[in-house]
N, C-alpha and C positions, 0 to 999 in steps of 0.2 A: 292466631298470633296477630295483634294488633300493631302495626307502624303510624306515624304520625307525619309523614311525609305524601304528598299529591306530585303525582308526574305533571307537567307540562301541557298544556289543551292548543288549539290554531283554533281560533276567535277571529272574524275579521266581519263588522260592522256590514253592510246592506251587498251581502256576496253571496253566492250559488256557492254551497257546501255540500259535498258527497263522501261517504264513507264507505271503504270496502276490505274485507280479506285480498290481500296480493300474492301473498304464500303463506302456503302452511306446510310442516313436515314435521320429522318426527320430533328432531331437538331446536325448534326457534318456531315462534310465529311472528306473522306481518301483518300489520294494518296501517289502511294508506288513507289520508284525509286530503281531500282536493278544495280550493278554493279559488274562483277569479274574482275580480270585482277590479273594473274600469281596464281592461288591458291585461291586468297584472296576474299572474297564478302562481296559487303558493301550494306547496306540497308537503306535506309532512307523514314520514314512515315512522311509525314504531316498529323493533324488533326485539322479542322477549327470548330470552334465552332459555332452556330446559336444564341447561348444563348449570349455568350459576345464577344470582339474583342480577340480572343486568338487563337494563333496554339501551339499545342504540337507539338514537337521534338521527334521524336526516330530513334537513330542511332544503328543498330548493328553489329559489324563487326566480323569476324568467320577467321581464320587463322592467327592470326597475330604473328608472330614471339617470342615476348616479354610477360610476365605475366604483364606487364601495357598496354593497351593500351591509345589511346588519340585522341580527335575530334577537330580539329578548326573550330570557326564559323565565319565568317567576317560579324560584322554589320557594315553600313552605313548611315548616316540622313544628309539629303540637306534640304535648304529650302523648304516646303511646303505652305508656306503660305506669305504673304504680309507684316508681318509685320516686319520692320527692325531696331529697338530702340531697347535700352540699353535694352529694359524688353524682347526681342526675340531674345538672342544671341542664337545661335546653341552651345551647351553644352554635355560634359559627368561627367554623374550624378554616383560613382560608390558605391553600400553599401556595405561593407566588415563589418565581425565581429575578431575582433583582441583581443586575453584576455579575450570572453567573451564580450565584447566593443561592441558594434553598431558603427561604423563610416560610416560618407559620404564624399567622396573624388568628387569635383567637377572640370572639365578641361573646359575650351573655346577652339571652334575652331578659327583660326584653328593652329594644333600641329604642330612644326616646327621641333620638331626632336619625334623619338620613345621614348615610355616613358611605363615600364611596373610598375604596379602597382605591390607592394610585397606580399600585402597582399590578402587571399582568397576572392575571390566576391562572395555575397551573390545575389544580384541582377545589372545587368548592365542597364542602360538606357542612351539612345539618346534622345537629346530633341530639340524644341525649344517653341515660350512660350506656346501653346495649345495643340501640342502632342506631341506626344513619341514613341520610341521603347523601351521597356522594355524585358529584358532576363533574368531567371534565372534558374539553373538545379535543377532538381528535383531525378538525378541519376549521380552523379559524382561530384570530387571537378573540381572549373572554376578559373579560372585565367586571367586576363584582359591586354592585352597592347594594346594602343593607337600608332596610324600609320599617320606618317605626311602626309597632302593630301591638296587640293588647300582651299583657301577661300572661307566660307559657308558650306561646308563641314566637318562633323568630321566623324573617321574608327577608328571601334575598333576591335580587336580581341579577341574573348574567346578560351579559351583551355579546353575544360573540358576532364581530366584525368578520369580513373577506372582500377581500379584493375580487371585482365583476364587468373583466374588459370588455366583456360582449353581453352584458347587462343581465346576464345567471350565474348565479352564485348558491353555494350550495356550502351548507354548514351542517357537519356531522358531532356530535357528540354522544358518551355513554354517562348513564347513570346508575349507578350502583343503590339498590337498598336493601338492607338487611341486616345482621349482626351487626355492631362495631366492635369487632374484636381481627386483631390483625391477621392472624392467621386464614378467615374467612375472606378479606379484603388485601390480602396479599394473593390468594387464589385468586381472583377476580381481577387481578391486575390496577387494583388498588394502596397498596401497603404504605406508600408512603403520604397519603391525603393525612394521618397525623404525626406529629412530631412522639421519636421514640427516642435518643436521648443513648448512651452508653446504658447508666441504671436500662433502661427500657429493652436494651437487647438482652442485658445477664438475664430478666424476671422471664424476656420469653423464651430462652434457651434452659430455666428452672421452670418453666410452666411445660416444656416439652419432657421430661422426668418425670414430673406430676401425672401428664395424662400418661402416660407409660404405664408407670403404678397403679393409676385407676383401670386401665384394661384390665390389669391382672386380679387387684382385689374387686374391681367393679363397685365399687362404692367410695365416692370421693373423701369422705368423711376420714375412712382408713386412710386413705392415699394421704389426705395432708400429715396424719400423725405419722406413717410410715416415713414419708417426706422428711417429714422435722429431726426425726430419729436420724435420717441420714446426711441432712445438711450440721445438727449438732454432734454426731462423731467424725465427720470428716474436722469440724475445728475446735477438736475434744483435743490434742495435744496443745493447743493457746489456749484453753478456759483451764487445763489443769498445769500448765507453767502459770497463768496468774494465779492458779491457789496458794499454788509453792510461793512463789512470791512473796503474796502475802501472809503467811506465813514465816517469812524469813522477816519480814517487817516486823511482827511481836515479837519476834526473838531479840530484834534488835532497839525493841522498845526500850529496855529498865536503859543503855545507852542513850537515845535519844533524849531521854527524859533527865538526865544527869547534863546533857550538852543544854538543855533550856535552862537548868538552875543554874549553870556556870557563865552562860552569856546573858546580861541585860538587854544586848542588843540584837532585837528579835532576827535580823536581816545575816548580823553573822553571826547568830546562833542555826538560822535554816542554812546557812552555808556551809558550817560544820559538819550538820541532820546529813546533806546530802552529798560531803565528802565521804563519812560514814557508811553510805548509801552506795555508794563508787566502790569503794574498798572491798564490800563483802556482792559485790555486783547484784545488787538489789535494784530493780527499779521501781517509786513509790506508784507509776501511773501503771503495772502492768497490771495491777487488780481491773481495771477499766479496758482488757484487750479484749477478752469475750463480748461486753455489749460494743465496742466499737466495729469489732469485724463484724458481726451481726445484722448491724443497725442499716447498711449497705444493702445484703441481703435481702433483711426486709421489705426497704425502701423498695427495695426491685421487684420483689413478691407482690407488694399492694401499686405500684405503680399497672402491670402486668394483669392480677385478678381482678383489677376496679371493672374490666372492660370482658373479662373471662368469659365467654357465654357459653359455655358447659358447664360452669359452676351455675348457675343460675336454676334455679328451682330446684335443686339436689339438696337433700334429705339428708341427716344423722345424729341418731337418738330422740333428742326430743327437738331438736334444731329441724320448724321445716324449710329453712331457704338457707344454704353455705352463702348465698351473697349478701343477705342482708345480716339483720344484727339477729341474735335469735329471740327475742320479744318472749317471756315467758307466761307475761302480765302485762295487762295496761294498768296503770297507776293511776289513782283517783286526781291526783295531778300532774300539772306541766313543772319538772325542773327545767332549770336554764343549761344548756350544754347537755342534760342526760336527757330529756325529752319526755316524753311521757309513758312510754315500756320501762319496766325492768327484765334488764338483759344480765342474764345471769351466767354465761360464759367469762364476761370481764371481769366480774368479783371473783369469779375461782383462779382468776388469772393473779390478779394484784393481790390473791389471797396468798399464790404458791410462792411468787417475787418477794411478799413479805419472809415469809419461813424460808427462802432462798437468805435474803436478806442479813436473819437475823442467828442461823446458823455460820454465816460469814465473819459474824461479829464476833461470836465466840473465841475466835483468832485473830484477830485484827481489831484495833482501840481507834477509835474515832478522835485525834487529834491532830494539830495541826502541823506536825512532822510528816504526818500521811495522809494526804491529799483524797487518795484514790478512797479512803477505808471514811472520809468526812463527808465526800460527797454521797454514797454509796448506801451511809448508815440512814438507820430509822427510817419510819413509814412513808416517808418523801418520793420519793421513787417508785416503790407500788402503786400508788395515788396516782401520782401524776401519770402513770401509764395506763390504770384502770379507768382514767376519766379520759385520754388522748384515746382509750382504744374502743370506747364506749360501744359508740354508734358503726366502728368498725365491722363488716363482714367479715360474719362470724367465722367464715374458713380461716381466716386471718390470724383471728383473736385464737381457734384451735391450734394454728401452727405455734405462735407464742410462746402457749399455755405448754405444749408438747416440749418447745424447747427446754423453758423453767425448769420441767419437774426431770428431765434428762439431767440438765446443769447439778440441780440437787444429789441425783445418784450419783455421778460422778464426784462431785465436793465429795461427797459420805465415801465413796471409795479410796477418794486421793488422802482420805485424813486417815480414812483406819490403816491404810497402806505407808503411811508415813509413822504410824507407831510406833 
């Protein structure tokens, strides 16, 4: 497994440097770098842990002129991995607390001029979308500027200062590398180096269901369709009250359509439409509750699997990677927005949404009495979802697809049961 992140080195210009094992045991090792040069000695431990991916920091320095002293660390993250879409940009993630505040200050590589950060860092991270370096001290305040550096590339530097009444000073910190995925960096007593957000909690308290499922079927592929089947019948009584719905909207169409010949005036002719509406307790926007409760959902699912690293290289059917898009073909050209694979999970998606779609219509008239049945109609919406869902991870684009063709059996059940 490739990372793109370099730990920290003690470099010190025309000095006696020696390196040694300090300890070793079963679960951490030590290694200790010594340096003087004019008076002054500087110390520096690494400590790796066995239990998680973590090095402690400790720097101690003895003579230093000044009652402050001060450490630089230069972190660095390159690409390590294959993936090169909007969802794997190489990024600095920084979390400062300002007022009492939690804030996260996020940069893209790569920085075309230096750029220091004002406020205190609580935690610094490198990323890109599966790992990270993470930094934070555990003995000193840190201070972060960002260093302009080529493409793919992003450098930052910490400062962590400490107060040195008797002229040693000592500055601890741990750095985290490995997954970015929260659950691996909330072990590690990392979790909140990124901002998670309300959505961000629902996706990982649905990504904890997810893997649940996958223990049992052991294949993730099942697990999202099993998933989808149980996220679309838990809010199967809202997508089949807006059938009904709409449903009660044609019935009350040959009415609507007699209130727009009788009023010229389109404003209270629609105020009639939706007196009418009131009366037989219809509402024209409940066609549109299925994709609105959903859409949340979603949002939460792909906010949560962008970063998933269990999904990550898992297999199904003819899909080999659930995180990226599943590429069936490279295309003798570059589209713009589709790229250059045909990914053929999206068109079975925007193919099902279509026939979703136009089964819906059979009941419901695309005019402007009904809002929900105008926006809804024609191939607008398959489209526009098959080309947003494109480049989407493909587990994504399965969950979707799983929903769609559920939503269809149920419509097909709610109509013949209404017979």
């Amino acid at each position: 497994m490739k990372f793109g992140g370099k730990l920290p080195v003690l470099a010190i210009q025309d000095a006696d440097q020696s390196i040694q094992w300090t300890k070793r045991s079963s679960d951490e090792r030590t290694v200790t770098l010594e340096a003087t040069n004019r008076g002054k000695k500087l110390e520096l431990s690494y400590t790796l842990s066995a239990e998680a991916p973590l090095v402690d920091i400790l720097v101690t320095q003895q003579g230093i002129e000044s009652t402050e002293g001060e450490i630089r660390i230069l972190n660095t993250w390159s690409h390590g991995d294959s993936f090169r879409d909007r969802q794997a940009q190489i990024e600095a993630m920084i979390k400062s607390i300002d007022g009492g505040k939690i804030r996260h200050s996020r940069y893209l590589a790569p920085q075309r001029e230096p750029r220091h950060v004002p406020r205190g860092t609580s935690i610094l991270s490198l990323s890109e979308r599966y790992f990270c370096l993470s930094i934070k001290p555990e003995i000193g305040d840190m201070r972060t500027s960002l260093i302009p550096f080529e493409p793919g590339t992003i450098v930052a530097e910490s400062t962590i200062s400490q107060q040195a009444p008797q002229h040693i000073a000592e500055y601890r910190a741990t750095i985290y590398v490995g997954p970015r995925d929260y659950f691996y960096m909330n072990k590690a007593g990392f979790g909140g180096a990124f901002p998670i957000g309300v959505l961000g909690q629902i996706g990982l308290m649905l990504l904890v269901s997810l893997s649940w499922i996958a223990k049992v079927t052991r294949n993730y592929g099942v697990a999202i369709i099993l998933f989808s089947c149980l996220i679309t019948c838990v809010m199967a009584p809202f997508t089949i009250m807006g059938f009904r719905s709409m449903r009660k909207l044609q019935e009350l169409k040959p009415k609507a359509d007699r209130i727009m010949q009788q009023y010229k005036d389109k404003a209270k002719a629609n105020q009639e439409i939706f007196a009418l509406y009131r009366e037989h307790r219809v509402n024209p926007l409940s066609g549109c509750l299925p994709l609105l409760l959903q859409m949340p959902i979603f949002i939460a699912m792909f906010q949560a699997i962008s970063h998933f690293i269990e999904l990550r290289g898992k297999s199904f059917l003819w899909i080999s990677d659930l995180s990226m898009p599943d590429r069936v073909a490279k295309l003798p050209i570059s589209m713009p927005v589709l790229g250059d694979y045909l990914n053929l999970l999206p068109l079975i998606m925007a193919a099902a949404m279509y026939f979703q779609t136009k089964m819906s219509q059979q009941n419901t008239a695309a005019t402007e009495s009904n809002p929900a049945a105008k926006m809804m109609s024609g191939p607008i919406m398959p489209i526009m979802f098959g080309v947003m869902f494109y480049q989407f991870p493909s587990g994504l684009v399965l969950y979707w697809l799983t929903n769609s063709v559920i939503s269809i059996i149920l419509y097909r059940t709610s109509s013949a049961s209404a017979v």
